[in-house]
C-alpha positions as a Python dict, from the first residue, in 0.01 Angstrom:
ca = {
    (1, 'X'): (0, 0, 0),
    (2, 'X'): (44, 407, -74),
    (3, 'X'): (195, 443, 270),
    (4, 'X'): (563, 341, 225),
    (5, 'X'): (724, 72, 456),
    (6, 'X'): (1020, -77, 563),
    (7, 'X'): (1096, -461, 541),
    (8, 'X'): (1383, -664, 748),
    (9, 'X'): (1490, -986, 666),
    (10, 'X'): (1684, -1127, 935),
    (11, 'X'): (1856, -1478, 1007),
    (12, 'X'): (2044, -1574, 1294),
    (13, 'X'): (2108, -1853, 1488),
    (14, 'X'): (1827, -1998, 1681),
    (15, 'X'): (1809, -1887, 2034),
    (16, 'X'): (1471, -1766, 2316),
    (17, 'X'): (1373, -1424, 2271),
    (18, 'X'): (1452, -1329, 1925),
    (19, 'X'): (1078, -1238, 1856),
    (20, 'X'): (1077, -1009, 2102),
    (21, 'X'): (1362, -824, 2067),
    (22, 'X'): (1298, -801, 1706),
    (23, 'X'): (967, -672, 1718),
    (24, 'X'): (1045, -434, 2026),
    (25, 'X'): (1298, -270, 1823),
    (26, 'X'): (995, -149, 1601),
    (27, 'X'): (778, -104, 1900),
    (28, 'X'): (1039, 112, 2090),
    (29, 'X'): (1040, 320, 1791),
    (30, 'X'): (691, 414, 1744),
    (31, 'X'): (631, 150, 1398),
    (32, 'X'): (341, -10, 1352),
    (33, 'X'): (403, -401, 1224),
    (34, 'X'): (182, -490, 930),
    (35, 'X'): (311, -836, 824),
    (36, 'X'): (563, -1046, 1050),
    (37, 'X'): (670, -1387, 918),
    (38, 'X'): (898, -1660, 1066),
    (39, 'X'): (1060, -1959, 1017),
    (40, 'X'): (1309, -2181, 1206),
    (41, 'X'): (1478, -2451, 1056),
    (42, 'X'): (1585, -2683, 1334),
    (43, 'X'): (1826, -2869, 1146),
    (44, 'X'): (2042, -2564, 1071),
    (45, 'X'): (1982, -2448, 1409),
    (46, 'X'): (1853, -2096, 1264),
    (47, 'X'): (1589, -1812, 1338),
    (48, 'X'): (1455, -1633, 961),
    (49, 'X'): (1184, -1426, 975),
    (50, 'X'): (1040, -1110, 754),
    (51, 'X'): (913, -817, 931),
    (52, 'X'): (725, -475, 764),
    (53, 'X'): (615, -178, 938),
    (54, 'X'): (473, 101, 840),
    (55, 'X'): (719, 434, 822),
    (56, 'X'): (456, 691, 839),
    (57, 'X'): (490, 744, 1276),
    (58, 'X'): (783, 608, 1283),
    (59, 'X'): (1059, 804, 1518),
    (60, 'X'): (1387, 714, 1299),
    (61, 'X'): (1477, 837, 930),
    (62, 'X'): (1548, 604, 711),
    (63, 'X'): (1895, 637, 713),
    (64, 'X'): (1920, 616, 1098),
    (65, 'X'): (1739, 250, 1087),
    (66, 'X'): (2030, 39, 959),
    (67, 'X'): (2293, 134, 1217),
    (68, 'X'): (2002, 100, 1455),
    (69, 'X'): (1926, -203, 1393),
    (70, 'X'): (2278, -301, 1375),
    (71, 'X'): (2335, -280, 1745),
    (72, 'X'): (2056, -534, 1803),
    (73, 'X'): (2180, -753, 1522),
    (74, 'X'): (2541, -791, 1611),
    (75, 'X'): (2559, -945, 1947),
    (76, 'X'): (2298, -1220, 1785),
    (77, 'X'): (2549, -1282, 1527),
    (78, 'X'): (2232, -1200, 1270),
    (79, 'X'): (2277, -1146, 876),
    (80, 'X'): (2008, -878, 776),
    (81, 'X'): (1875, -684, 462),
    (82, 'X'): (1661, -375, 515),
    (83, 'X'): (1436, -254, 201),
    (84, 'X'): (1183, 12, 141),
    (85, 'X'): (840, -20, -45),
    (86, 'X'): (868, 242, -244),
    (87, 'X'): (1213, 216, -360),
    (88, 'X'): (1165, 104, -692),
    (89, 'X'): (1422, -115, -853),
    (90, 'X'): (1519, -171, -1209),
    (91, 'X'): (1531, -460, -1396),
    (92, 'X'): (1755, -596, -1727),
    (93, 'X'): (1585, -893, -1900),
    (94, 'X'): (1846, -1120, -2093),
    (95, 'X'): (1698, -1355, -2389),
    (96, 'X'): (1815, -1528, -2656),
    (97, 'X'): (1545, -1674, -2959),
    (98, 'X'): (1242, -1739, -2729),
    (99, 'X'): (962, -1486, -2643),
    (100, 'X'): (762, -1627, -2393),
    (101, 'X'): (913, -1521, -2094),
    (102, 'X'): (964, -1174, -2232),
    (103, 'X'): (653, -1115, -2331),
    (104, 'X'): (519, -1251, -2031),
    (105, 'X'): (722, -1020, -1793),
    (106, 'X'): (663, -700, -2025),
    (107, 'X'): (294, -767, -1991),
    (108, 'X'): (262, -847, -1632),
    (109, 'X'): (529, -527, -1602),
    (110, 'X'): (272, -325, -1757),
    (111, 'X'): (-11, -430, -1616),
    (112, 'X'): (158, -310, -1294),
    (113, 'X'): (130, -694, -1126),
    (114, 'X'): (497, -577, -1012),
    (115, 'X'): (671, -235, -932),
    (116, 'X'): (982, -225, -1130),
    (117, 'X'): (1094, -13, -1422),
    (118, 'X'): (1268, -223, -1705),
    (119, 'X'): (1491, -42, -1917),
    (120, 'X'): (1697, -244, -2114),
    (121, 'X'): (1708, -595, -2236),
    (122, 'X'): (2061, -790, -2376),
    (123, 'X'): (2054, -1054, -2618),
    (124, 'X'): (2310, -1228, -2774),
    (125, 'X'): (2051, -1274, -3101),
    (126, 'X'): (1895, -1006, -3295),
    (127, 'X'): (1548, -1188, -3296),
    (128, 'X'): (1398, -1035, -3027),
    (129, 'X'): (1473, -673, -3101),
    (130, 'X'): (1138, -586, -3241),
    (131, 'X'): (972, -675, -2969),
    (132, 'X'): (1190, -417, -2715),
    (133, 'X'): (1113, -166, -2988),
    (134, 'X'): (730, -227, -2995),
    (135, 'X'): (800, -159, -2566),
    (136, 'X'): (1040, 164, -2605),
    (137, 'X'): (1267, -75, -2450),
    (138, 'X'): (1671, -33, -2520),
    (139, 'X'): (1841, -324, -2691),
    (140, 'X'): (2192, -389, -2669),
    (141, 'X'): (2332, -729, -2886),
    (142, 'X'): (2580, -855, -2760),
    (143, 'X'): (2715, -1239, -2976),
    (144, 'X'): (2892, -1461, -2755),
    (145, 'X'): (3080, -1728, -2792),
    (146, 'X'): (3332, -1952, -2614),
    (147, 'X'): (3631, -1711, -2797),
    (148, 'X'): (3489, -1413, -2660),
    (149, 'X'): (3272, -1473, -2398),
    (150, 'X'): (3495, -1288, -2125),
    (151, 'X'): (3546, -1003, -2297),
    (152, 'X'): (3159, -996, -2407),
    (153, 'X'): (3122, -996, -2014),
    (154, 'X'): (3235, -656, -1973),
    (155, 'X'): (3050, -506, -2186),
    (156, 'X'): (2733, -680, -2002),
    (157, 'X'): (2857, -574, -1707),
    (158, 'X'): (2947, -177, -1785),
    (159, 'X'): (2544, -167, -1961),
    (160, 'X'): (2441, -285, -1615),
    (161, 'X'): (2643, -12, -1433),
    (162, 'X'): (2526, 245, -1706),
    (163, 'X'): (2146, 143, -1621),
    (164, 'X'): (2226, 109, -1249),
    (165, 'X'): (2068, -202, -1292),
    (166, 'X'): (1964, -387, -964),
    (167, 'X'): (1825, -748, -1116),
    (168, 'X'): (1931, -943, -1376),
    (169, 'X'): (1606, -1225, -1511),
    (170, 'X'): (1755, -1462, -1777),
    (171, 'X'): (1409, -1548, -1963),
    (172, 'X'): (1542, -1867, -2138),
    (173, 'X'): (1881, -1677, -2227),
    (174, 'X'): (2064, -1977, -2301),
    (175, 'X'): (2404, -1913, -2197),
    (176, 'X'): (2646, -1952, -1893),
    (177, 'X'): (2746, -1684, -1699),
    (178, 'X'): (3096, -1705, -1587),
    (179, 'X'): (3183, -1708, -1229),
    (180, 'X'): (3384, -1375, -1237),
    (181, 'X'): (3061, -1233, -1394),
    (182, 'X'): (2842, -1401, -1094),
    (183, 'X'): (3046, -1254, -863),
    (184, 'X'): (3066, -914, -969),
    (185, 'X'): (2701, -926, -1011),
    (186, 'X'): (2488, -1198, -793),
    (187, 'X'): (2176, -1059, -813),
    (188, 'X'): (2054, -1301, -1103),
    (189, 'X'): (1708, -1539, -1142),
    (190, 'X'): (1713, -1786, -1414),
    (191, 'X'): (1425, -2025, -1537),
    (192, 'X'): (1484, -2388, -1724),
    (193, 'X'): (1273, -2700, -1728),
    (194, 'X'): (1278, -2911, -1437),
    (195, 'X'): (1387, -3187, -1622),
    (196, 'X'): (1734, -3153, -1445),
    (197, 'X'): (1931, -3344, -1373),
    (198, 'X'): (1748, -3617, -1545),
    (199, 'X'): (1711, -3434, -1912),
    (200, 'X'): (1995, -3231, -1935),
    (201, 'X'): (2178, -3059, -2290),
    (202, 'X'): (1940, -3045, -2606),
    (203, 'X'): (1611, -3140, -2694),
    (204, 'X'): (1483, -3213, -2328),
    (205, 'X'): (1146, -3231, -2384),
    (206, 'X'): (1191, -3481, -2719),
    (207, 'X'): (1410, -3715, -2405),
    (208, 'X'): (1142, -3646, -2139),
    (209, 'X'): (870, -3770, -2423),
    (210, 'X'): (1138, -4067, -2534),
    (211, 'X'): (1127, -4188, -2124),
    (212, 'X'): (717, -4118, -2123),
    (213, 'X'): (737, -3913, -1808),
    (214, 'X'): (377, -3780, -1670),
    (215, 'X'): (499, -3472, -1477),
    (216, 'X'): (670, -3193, -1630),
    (217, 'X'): (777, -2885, -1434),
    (218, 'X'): (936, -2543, -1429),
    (219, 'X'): (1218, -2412, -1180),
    (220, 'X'): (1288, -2029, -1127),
    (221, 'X'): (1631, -2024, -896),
    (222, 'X'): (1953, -1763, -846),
    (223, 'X'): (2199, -1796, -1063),
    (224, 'X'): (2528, -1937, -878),
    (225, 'X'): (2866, -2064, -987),
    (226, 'X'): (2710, -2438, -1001),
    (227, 'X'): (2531, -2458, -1253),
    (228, 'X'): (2184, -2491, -1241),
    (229, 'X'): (2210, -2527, -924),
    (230, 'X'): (2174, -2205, -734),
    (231, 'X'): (1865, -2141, -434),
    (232, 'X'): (1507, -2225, -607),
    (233, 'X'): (1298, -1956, -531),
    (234, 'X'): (944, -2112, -716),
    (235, 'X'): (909, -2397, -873),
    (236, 'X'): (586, -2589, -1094),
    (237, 'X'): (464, -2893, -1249),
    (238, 'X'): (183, -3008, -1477),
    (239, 'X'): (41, -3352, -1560),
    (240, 'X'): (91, -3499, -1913),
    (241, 'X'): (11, -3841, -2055),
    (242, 'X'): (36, -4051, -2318),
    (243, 'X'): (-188, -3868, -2581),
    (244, 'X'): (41, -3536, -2508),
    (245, 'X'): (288, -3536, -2817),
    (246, 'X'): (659, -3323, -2821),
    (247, 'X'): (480, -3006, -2925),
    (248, 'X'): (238, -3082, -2611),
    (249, 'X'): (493, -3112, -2388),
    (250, 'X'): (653, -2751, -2537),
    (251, 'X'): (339, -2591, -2477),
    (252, 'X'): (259, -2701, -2138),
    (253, 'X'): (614, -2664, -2047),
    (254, 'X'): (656, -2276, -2185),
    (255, 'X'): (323, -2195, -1995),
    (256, 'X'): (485, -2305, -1691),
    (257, 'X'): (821, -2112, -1730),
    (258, 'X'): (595, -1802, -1752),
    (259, 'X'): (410, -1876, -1459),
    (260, 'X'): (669, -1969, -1213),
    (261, 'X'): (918, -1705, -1373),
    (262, 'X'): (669, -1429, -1243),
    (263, 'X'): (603, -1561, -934),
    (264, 'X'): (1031, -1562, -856),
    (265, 'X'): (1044, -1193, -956),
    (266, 'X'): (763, -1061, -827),
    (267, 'X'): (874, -1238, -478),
    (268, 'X'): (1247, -1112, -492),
    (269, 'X'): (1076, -744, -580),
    (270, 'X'): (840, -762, -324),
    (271, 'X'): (1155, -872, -83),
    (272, 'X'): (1010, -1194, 49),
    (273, 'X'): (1305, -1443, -48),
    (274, 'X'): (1575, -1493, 256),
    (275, 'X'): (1864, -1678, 100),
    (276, 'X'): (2033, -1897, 356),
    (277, 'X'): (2325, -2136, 248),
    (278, 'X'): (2218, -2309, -58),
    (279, 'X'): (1814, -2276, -6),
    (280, 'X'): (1561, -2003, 59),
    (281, 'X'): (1263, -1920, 265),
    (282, 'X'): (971, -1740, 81),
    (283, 'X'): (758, -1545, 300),
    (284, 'X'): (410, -1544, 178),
}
């Protein structure tokens, strides 16, 4: 939409009225609700919903809504994030050796299927710096290994304070973040096979073939201190069979990575994941 809006995503725990109150707080203040979602999840015993209104009309200023709000949210004992449309965040794209996922996001980037701006992209390989220069796209290499992967962690972290970076994608970047690092910066998707826990370490589509599976997936998810096993925000399979060799299996599964990468970022951009313990609700 042209007309900026503002987006709440609220959980708290389950109790009558909550609509209500929710949506009279917009209401009371002259907004006009374009796209309400909700969700409760009886077995945690708690409320989530997404709510967008339109700003144009609306009687607050931006910076007045949050403490607003607030005095609603409180007494409910409700966790909350409040985002703008137009507020447009920027994105640092981490790789390693394979392209797929970079080129993937750099082309749906500038085909404008997301709002983002992407201005840099770490690696610790030099293979992929051609392809940042073909996008006007800073590179930064940074090696790491298990000697120096701490201290190779502050220099990721100062280029993400230097590009006020808001989103870290790891597009098959095939290292592990420490859990200092995830801590000083949680705002991280990865993408691997779905082949966990089943396949894990090297090779897992040569095992997957080896076992003669006849699903193979994709799994976009936050990055956490566990690894591998943060809140999955999208996830994909396709069909293979017996005629599908190793280099089948590659194919089909690097199409899939692309596919269910996107749909994870553009989702987080668009504001529409609500983390809640160790799982997520994605509003459509």
């Amino acid at each position: 939409m042209s007309s900026p809006t503002a987006i709440l995503l609220i959980s708290c725990p389950d109790q009558q009225g909550l609509v209500a109150k929710f949506a009279n707080f917009i209401y009371a203040n002259g907004g006009n609700i374009i796209h309400a979602d909700q969700h409760t999840d009886f077995a945690a015993g708690l409320f989530l919903t997404r709510l967008e209104w339109q700003l144009a009309g609306f009687n607050l200023p931006r910076e007045f809504i949050a403490p607003a709000f607030n005095a609603i949210a409180q007494p409910l004992n409700a966790k909350w994030e409040l985002h703008f449309s137009d507020t447009v965040p920027r994105i640092a794209i981490w790789v390693s050796k394979q392209d797929h996922c970079l080129f993937d996001l750099i082309w749906r980037h500038r085909a404008k299927e997301f709002t983002a701006e992407i201005p840099l992209i770490i690696s610790n390989h030099l293979q992929l710096q051609e392809v940042a220069e073909q996008f006007c796209i800073d590179y930064h290499h940074i090696p790491v290994n298990k000697d120096n992967k701490l201290e190779q962690e502050v220099k990721q972290l100062e280029l993400l304070r230097q590009y006020k970076i808001d989103l870290v994608v790891l597009a098959k970047y095939m290292q592990i973040l420490s859990a200092d690092f995830i801590a000083k910066f949680p705002q991280i998707i990865n993408i691997h096979h779905s082949f966990l826990p089943a396949f894990v370490g090297a090779n897992p589509y040569q095992k997957a073939f080896e076992r003669g599976v006849k699903i193979i997936g994709a799994t976009a998810h936050y990055v956490t201190s566990d690894l591998d096993a943060g809140p999955i925000i999208e996830q994909d399979v396709v069909r293979v069979s017996h005629r599908d060799e190793v280099e089948d299996l590659i194919r089909k599964g690097k199409d899939l990575e692309r596919i269910v990468l996107a749909r994870a970022v553009r989702s987080h951009l668009q504001n529409r994941v609500l983390v809640y313990g160790n799982r997520t609700v994605v509003f459509e």
